[in-house]
C-alpha positions, 0 to 999 in steps of 0.5 A: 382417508388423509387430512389432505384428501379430504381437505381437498374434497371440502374446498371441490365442494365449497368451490361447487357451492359458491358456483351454484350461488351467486349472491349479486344474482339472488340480491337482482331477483329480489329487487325486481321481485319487492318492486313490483307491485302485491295483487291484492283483491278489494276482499284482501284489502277489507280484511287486512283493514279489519284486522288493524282496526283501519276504516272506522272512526272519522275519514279524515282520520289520516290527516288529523290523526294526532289530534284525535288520539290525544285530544283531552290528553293535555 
């Protein structure tokens, strides 16, 4: 097989691939993909917050999380 057929083999087959994958495609599908919302049960969300560490502690623990982690720091 010569250079050349060969070389003209590689460029049908790059040509092929770039058609079968269209990058603006991929890139939609998977905006719309991330915008929607994760189904998530009541069970998923208790062992996501077990695992952090989250639901102990005070429960304002979110607004007023910096004064209880360094309070008696200063």
């Amino acid at each position: 097989m010569g250079l050349e057929q060969r070389l003209n083999e590689l460029e049908a087959r790059v040509n092929n691939l770039e058609r079968r994958f269209n990058p603006e495609m991929e890139i939609d599908l998977l905006r719309k993909e991330l915008s929607q919302p994760v189904d998530r049960s009541a069970e998923d969300v208790e062992q996501a917050l077990k695992i952090i560490g989250m639901g102990e502690g005070p429960r304002d623990m979110a607004k007023n999380f910096r004064r209880y982690l360094y309070e008696g720091k200063r």
